[in-house]
RODO-2510 file (C-alpha; in nm, 4 decimals, decimal comma):
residues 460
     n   res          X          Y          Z
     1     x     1,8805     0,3988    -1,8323
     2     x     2,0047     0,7599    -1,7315
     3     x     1,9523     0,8514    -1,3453
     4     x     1,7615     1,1403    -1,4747
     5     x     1,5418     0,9366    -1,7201
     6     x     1,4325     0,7367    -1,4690
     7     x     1,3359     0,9409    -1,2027
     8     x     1,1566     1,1492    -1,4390
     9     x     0,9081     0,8341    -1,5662
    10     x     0,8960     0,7530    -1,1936
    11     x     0,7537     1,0647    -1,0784
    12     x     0,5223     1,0646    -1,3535
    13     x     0,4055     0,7247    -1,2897
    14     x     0,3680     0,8063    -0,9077
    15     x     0,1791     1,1359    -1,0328
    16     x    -0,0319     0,9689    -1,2594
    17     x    -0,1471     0,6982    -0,9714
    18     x    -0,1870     1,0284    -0,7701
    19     x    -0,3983     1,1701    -1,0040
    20     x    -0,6382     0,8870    -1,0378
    21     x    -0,7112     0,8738    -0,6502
    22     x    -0,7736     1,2470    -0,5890
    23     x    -1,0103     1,2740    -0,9311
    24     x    -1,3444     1,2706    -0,7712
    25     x    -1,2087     1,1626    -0,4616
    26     x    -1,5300     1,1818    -0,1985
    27     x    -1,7986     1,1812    -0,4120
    28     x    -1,6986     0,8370    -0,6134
    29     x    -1,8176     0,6566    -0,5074
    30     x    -2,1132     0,8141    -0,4814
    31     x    -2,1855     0,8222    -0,0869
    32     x    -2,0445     0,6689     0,2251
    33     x    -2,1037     0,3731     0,3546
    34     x    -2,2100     0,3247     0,7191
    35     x    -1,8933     0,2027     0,8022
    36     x    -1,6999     0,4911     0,6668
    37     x    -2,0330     0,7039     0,8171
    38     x    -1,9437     0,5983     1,1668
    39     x    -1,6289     0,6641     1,1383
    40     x    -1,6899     1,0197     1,0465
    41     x    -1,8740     1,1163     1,3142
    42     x    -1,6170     0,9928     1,5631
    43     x    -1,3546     1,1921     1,3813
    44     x    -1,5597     1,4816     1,4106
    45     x    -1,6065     1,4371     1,7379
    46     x    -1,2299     1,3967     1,7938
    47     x    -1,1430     1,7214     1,5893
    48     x    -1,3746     1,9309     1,8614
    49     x    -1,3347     1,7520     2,1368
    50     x    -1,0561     1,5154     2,1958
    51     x    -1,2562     1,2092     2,3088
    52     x    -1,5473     1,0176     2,0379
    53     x    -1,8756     0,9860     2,0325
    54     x    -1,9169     0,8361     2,3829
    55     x    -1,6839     1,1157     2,5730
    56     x    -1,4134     0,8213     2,5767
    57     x    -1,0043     0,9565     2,5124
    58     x    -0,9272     0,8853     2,0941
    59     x    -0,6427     0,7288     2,2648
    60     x    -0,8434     0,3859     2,3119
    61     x    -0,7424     0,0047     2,2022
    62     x    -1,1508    -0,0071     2,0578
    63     x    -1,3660     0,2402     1,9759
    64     x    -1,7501     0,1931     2,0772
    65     x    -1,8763     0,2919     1,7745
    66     x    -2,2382     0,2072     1,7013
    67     x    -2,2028    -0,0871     1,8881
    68     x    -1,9410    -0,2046     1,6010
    69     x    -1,6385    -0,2243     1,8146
    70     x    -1,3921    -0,0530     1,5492
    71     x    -0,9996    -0,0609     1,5706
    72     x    -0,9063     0,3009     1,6716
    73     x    -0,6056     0,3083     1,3684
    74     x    -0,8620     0,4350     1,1417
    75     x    -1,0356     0,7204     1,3240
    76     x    -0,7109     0,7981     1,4815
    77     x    -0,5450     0,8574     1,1495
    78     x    -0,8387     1,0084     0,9916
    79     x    -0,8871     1,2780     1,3057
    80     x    -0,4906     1,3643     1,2029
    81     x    -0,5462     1,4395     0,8611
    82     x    -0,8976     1,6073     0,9458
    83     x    -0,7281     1,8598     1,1136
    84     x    -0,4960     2,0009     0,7888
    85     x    -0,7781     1,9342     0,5668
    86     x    -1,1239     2,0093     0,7847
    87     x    -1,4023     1,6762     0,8263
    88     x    -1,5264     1,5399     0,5619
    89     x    -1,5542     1,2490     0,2974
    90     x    -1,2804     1,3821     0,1329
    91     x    -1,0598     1,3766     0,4075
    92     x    -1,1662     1,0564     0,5557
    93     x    -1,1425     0,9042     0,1815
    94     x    -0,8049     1,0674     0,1556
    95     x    -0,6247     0,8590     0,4587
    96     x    -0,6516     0,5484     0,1727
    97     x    -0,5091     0,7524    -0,0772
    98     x    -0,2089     0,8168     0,1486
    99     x    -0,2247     0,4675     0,2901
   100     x    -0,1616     0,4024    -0,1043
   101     x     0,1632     0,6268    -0,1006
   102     x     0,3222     0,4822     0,1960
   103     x     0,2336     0,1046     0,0517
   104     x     0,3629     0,2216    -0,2540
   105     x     0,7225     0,3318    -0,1309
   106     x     0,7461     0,0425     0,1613
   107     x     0,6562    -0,1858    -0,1314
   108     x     0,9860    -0,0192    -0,3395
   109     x     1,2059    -0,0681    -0,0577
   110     x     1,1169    -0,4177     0,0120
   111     x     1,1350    -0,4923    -0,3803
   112     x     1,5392    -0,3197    -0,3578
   113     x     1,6046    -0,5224    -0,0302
   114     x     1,5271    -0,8342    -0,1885
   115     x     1,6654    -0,8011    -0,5090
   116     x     2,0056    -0,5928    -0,4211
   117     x     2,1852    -0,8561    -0,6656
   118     x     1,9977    -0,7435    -0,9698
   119     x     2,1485    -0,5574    -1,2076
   120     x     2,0829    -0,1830    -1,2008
   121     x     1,8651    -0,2043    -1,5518
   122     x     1,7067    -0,4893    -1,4324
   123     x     1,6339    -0,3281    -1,1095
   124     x     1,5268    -0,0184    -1,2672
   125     x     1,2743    -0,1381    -1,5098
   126     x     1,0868    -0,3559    -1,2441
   127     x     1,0543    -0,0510    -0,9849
   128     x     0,9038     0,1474    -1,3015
   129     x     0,6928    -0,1625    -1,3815
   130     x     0,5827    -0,1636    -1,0160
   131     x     0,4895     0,1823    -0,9781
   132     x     0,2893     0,1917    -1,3197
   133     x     0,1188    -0,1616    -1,1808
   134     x     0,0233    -0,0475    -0,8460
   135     x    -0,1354     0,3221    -1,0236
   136     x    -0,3121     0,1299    -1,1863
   137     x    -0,4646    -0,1907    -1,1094
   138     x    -0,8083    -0,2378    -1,0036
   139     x    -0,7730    -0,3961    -0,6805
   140     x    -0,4892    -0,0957    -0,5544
   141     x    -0,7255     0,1581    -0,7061
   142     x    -1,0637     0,0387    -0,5599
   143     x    -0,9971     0,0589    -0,2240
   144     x    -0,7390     0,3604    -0,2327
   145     x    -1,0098     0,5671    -0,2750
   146     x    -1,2925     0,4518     0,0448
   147     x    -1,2042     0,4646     0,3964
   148     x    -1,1892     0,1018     0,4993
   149     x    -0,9431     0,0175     0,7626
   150     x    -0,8238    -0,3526     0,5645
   151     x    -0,6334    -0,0625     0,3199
   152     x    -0,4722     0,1199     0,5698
   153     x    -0,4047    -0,2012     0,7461
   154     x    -0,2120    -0,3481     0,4977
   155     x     0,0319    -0,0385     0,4652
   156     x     0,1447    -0,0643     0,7681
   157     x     0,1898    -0,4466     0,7201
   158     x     0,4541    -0,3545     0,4254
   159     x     0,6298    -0,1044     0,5991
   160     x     0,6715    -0,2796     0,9514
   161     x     0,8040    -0,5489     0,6505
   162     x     1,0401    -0,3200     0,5167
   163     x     1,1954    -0,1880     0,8644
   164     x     1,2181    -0,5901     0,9350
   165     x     1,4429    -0,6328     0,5970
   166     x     1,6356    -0,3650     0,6614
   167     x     1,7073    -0,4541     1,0588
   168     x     1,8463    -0,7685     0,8707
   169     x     2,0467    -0,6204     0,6198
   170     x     2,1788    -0,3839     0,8746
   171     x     2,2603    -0,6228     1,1299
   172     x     2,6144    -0,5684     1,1874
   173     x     2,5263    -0,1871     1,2904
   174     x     2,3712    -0,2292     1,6462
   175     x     2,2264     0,0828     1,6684
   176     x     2,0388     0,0829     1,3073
   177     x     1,9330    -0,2651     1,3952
   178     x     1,7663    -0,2134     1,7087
   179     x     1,6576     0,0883     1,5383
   180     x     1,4750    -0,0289     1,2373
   181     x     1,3256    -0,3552     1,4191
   182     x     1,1793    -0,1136     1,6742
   183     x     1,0120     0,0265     1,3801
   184     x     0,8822    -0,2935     1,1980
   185     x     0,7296    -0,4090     1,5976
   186     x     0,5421    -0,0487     1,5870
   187     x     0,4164    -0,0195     1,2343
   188     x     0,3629    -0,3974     1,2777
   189     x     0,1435    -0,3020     1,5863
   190     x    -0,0246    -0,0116     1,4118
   191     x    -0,1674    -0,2778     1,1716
   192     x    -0,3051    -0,4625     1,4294
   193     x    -0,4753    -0,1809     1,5891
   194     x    -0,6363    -0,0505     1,2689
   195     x    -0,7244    -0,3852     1,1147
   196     x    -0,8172    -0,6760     1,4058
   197     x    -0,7327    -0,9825     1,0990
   198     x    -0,3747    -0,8366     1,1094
   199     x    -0,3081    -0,9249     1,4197
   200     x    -0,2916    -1,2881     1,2943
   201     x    -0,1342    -1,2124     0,9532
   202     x     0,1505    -0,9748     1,0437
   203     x     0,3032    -1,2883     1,1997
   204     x     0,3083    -1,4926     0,9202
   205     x     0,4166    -1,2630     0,6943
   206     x     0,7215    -1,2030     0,9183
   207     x     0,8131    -1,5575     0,9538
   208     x     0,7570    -1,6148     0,5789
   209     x     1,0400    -1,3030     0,6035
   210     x     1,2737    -1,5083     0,8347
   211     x     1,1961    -1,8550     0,6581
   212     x     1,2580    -1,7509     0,2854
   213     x     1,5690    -1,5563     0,3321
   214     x     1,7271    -1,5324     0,6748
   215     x     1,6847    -1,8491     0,9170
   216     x     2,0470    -1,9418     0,8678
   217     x     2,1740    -1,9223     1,2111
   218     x     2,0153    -1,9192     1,5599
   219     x     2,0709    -1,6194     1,6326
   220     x     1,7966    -1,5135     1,3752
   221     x     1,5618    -1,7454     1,4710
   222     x     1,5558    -1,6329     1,8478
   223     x     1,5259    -1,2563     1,6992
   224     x     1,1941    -1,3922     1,5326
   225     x     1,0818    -1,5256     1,8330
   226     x     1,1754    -1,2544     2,0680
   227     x     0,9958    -0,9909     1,7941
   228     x     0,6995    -1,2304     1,8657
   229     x     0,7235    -1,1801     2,1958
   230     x     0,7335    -0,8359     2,2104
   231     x     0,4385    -0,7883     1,9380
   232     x     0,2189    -0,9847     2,1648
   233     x     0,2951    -0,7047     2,4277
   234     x     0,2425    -0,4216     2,2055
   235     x    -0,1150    -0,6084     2,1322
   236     x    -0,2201    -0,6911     2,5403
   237     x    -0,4480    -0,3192     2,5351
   238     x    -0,7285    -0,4998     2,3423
   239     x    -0,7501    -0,7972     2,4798
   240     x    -0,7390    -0,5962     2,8222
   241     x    -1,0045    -0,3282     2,6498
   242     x    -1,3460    -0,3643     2,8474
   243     x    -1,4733    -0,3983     2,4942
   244     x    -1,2625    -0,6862     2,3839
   245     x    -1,5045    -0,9844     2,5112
   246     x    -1,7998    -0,7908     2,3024
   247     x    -1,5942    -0,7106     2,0254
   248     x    -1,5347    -1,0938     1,9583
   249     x    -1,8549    -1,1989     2,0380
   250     x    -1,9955    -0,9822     1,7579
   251     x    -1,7011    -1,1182     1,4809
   252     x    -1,7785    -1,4734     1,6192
   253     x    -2,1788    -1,4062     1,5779
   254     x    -2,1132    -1,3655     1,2007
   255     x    -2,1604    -1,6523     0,9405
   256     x    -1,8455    -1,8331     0,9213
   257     x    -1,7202    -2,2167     0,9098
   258     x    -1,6349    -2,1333     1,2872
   259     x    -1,9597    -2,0042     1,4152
   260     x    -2,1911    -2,2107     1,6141
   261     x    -2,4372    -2,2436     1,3327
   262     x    -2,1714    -2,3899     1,1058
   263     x    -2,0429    -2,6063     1,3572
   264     x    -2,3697    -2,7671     1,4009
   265     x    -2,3901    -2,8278     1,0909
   266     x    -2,1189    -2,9672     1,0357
   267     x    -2,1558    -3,1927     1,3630
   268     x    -2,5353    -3,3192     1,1592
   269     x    -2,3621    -3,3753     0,8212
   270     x    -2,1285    -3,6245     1,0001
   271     x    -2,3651    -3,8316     1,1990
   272     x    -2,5642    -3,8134     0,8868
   273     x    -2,2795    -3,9999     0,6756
   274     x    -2,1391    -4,2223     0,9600
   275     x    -2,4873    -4,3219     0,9991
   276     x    -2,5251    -4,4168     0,5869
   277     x    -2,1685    -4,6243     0,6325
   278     x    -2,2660    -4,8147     0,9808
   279     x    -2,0913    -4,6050     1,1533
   280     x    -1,8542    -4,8261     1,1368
   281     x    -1,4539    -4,7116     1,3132
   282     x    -1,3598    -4,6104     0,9202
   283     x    -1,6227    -4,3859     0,8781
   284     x    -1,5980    -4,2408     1,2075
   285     x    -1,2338    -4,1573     1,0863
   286     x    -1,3267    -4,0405     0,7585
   287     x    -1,6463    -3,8406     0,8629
   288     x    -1,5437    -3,6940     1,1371
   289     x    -1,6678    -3,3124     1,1890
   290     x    -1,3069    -3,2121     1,1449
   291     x    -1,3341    -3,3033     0,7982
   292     x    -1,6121    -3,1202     0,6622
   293     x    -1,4527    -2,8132     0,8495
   294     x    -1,1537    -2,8478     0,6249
   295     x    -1,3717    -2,8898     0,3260
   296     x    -1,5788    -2,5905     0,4109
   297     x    -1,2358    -2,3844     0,4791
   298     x    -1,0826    -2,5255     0,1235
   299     x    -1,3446    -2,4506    -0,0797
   300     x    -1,3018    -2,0775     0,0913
   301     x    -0,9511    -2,0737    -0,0028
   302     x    -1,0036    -2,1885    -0,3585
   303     x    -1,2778    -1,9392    -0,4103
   304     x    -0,9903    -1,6661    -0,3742
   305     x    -0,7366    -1,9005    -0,5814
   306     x    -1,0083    -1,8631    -0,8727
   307     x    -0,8241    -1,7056    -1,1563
   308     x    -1,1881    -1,6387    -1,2706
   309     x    -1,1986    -1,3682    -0,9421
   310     x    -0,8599    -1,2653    -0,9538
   311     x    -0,8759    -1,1791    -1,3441
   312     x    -1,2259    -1,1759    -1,4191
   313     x    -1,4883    -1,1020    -1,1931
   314     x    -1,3761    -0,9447    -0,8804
   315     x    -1,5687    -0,9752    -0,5322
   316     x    -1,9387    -0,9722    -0,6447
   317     x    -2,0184    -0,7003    -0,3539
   318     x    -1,9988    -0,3309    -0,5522
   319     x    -1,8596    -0,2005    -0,2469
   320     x    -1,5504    -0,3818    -0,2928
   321     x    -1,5194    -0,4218    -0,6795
   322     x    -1,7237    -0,2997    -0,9780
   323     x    -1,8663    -0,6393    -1,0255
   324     x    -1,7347    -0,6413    -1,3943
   325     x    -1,3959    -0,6559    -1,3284
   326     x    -1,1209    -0,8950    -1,1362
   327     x    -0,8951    -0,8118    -0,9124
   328     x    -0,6248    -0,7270    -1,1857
   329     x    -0,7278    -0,6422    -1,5282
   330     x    -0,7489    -0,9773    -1,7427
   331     x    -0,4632    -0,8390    -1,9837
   332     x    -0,2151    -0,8914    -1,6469
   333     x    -0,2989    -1,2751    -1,6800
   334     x     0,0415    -1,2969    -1,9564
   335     x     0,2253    -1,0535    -1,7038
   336     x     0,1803    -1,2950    -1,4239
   337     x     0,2602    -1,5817    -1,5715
   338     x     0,5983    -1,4502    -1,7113
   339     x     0,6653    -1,2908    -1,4137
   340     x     0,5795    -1,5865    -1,2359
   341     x     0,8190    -1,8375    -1,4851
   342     x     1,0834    -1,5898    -1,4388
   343     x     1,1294    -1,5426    -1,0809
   344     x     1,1076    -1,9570    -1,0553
   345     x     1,4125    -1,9385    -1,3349
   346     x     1,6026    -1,6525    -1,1515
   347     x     1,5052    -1,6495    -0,7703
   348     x     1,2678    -1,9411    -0,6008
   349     x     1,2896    -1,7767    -0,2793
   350     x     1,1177    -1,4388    -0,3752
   351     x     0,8573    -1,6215    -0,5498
   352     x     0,8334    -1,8846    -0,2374
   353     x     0,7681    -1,6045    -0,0487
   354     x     0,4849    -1,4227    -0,2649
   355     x     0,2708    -1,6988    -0,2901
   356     x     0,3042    -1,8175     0,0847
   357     x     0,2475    -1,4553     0,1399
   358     x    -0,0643    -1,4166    -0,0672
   359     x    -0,1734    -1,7461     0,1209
   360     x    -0,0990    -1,6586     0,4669
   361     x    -0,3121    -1,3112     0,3804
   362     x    -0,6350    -1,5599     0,2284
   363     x    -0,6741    -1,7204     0,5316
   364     x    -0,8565    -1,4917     0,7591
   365     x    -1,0861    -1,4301     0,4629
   366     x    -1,1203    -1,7562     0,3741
   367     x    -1,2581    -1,7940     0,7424
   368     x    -1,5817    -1,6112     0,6294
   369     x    -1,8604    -1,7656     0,4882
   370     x    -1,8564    -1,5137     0,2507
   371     x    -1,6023    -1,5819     0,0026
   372     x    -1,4576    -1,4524    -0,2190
   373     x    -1,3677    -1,1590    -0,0272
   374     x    -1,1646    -0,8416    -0,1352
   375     x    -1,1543    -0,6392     0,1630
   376     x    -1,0615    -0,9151     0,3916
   377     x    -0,7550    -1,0680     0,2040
   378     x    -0,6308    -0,6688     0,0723
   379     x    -0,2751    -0,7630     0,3082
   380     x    -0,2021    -1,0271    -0,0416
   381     x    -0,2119    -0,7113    -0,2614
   382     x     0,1556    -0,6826    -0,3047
   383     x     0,2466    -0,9646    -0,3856
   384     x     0,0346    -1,0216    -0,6707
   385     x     0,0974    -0,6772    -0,7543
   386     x     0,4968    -0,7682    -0,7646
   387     x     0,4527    -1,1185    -0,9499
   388     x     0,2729    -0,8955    -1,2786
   389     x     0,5167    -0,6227    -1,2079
   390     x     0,8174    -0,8968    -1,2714
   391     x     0,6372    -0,9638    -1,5728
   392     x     0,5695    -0,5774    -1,7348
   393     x     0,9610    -0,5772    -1,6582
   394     x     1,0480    -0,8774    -1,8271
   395     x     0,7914    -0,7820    -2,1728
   396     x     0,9915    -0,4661    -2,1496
   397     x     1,3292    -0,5991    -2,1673
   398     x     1,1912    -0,8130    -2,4142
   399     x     1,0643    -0,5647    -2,6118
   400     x     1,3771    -0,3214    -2,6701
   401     x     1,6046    -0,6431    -2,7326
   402     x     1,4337    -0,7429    -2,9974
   403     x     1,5705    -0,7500    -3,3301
   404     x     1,2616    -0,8446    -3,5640
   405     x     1,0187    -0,6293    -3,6700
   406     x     0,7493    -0,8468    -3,6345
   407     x     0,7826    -0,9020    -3,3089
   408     x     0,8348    -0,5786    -3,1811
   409     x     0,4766    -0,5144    -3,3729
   410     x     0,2679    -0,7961    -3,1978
   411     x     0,4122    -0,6506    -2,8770
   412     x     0,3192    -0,3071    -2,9716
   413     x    -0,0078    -0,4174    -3,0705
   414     x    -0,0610    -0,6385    -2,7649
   415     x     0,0486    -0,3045    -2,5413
   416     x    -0,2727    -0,1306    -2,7390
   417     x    -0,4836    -0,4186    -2,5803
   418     x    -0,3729    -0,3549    -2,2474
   419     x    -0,3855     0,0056    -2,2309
   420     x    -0,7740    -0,0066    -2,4060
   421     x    -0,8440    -0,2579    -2,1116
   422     x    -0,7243    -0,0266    -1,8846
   423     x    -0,8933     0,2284    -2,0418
   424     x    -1,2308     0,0564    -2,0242
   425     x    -1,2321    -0,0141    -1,6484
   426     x    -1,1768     0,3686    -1,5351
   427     x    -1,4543     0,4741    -1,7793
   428     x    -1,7093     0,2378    -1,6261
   429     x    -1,5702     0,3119    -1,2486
   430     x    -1,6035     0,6564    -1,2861
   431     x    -1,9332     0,6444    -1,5465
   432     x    -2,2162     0,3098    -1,4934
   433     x    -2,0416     0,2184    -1,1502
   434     x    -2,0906     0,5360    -0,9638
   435     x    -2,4663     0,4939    -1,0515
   436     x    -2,4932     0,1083    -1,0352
   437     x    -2,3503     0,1535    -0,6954
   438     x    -2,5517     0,3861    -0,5043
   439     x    -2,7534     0,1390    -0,3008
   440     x    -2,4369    -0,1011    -0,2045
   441     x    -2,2942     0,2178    -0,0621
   442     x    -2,6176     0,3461     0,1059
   443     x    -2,5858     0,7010     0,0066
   444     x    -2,9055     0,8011     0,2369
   445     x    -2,5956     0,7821     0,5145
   446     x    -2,4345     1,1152     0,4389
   447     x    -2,8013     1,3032     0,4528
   448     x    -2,7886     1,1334     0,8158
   449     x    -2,4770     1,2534     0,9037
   450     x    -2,5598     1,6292     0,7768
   451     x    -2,8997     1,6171     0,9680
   452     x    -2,7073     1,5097     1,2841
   453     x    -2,4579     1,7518     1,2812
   454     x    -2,6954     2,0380     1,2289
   455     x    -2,8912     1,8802     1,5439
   456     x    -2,6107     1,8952     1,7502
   457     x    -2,5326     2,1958     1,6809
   458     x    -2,9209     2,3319     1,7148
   459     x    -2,8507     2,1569     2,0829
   460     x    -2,5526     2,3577     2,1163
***
């Protein structure tokens, strides 16, 4: 493919996904949740007056809030872009869009890191297949378009992943090295200051980095743990925050297979069953508390290993899915696979490190007793988005190799069924969504916010 040719399908791709998440982009959906509400008013109080809602500095490791104890990556970010664009929906909507652009490119880069052995066609068509997957998929879409901070999070997660990859590849220039892993530690921080699960994911995914491709000497491996190190530094503001201790007490308060309430139960369902086996050394072994802990957490991760949510139904909340669709489009389900087959043909190491990284990126989620769950697991979106990106590529190549007629027609026809499926989700998202919604994003919130900005400034 001509250098030309392809950056001109690029850009269009990359314009079309552009297009998609500025089209009604504040008002679908159709008004802001309290979440995204509280954030607003902090950013507007930022804009005018440097500090939030409580007179504290932006420049905090936790906001206040309403007595949600947010990350400050978020309203920090969002009080940036409000001042080019003014405070609004809009522009607290649009810090997802471009949270989308920068995943977008750090996703690229890590993709040509990876695979600098490919051949250029090979490379080319699965950096077109990427950009046309990300665009469009449901998942990517859905929450480029609301302000949570899981989004944003997880773009910073890929870059600080891309600066880490190319410290590596870099490593016999000093000064680029230091340069770029400076860069993954910050962006790496960023994500744990906008998103608090990060703080536990970004070091997986960074040792998932080291393990799959670059623990060959020593050397690495005390580069790993000295980034560690250093991260934990970069992190010490919140748990030194006069807000940390109430911060975690409200997370911990919430349902989950760790909270108290769970716990006891789980303590009552084994002295039940050691109790029905005569509690006998075996049972105590085999009952133990422990255990139904694990089987509580398992049945979490499964729920998000359900190719029925992944492909089918989505996260049932419509604030974090349509409730009609998956996670990617059912049509994908062929993509993944091939792609899948493929990279375990042509590179087990990439794939090793997609799946470990779309597990490592469950488990925080998987913590909740709310499962499946969407928003909490968004820092696995690239690499499902890459495995059905390997797999547009390899239909492609497929495709224009092929020498029989009939085969080039079934593939034609089966491209029909994926762009009508594709079709069919954005005409629901932006038609019987937006008004099956409205409740699940408690529209009543932006008449709140109005009525207490013209308050304050009545006060004024």
């Amino acid at each position: 493919m001509r250098t030309k040719t392809f950056i001109t399908i690029a850009v269009s791709l990359f314009l079309l996904g552009l297009s998609l998440r500025l089209y009604k982009l504040g008002v679908a959906p159709n008004g802001l949740y309290v979440d995204e509400t509280a954030i607003l008013i902090d950013m507007q109080s930022i804009v005018e007056t440097g500090r939030d809602i409580h007179g504290n500095s932006f420049f905090q490791a936790i906001y206040p809030s309403y007595g949600d104890f947010k990350a400050p990556g978020l309203p920090i970010t969002a009080s940036l872009v409000a001042l080019l664009f003014g405070v609004s929906g809009w522009s607290l909507r649009f810090v997802s869009v471009l949270a989308w652009i920068i995943s977008t490119a750090a996703g690229l880069g890590i993709l040509w890191i990876l695979l600098k052995n490919t051949a250029k066609r090979s490379k080319q068509l699965l950096f077109l297949s990427f950009l046309a997957v990300t665009s469009i998929t449901p998942w990517s879409f859905f929450f480029s378009r609301v302000a949570f901070e899981s989004f944003l999070s997880q773009a910073w997660i890929l870059t600080s992943a891309f600066f880490l990859l190319a410290s590596l590849q870099n490593s016999q220039r000093k000064v680029m090295n230091i340069l770029f892993l400076s860069l993954s530690l910050a962006f790496g921080a960023a994500a744990g200051y906008t998103y608090f699960t990060a703080r536990y994911v970004w070091p997986a995914v960074i040792g998932l980095l080291f393990c799959a491709h670059f623990l060959q000497t020593k050397k690495k491996l005390i580069k790993f743990a000295v980034m560690l190190i250093v991260y934990l530094v970069l992190l010490l503001p919140l748990s030194r925050s006069p807000l940390y201790e109430a911060s975690q007490a409200l997370r911990l308060s919430t349902k989950s297979v760790i909270s108290e309430e769970a716990k006891m139960s789980q303590v009552l369902l084994s002295n039940k069953y050691k109790d029905l086996a005569g509690n006998s050394l075996l049972s105590r072994v085999v009952f133990h508390r422990k255990v139904f802990f694990l089987q509580a957490f398992a049945q979490n991760l499964a729920d998000h290993l359900d190719p029925g949510y992944i492909f089918l139904r989505g996260d049932s909340n419509l604030r974090h899915g349509t409730g009609k669709h998956g996670l990617l489009l059912l049509t994908f389900l062929p993509f993944f696979i091939i792609g899948s087959y493929k990279l375990w043909q042509k590179n087990k190491s990439v794939l090793f490190l997609l799946i470990g990284w779309y597990l490592v990126s469950i488990v925080p989620a998987s913590i909740a007793e709310e499962t499946p769950h969407a928003m909490r697991s968004l820092a696995g979106l690239f690499p499902l988005l890459t495995l059905v990106s390997f797999g547009v590529a390899e239909f492609v190549l497929f495709f224009t190799r092929s020498k029989k007629l009939w085969i080039q027609s079934l593939l034609l026809a089966w491209l029909v069924v994926v762009c009508c499926d594709i079709f069919s989700y954005y005409y629901y998202y932006f038609g019987a969504y937006q008004v099956r919604s409205v409740e699940a994003w408690q529209s009543d919130y932006v008449q709140l916010y109005d009525q207490m900005l013209n308050l304050d400034k009545e006060l004024q």
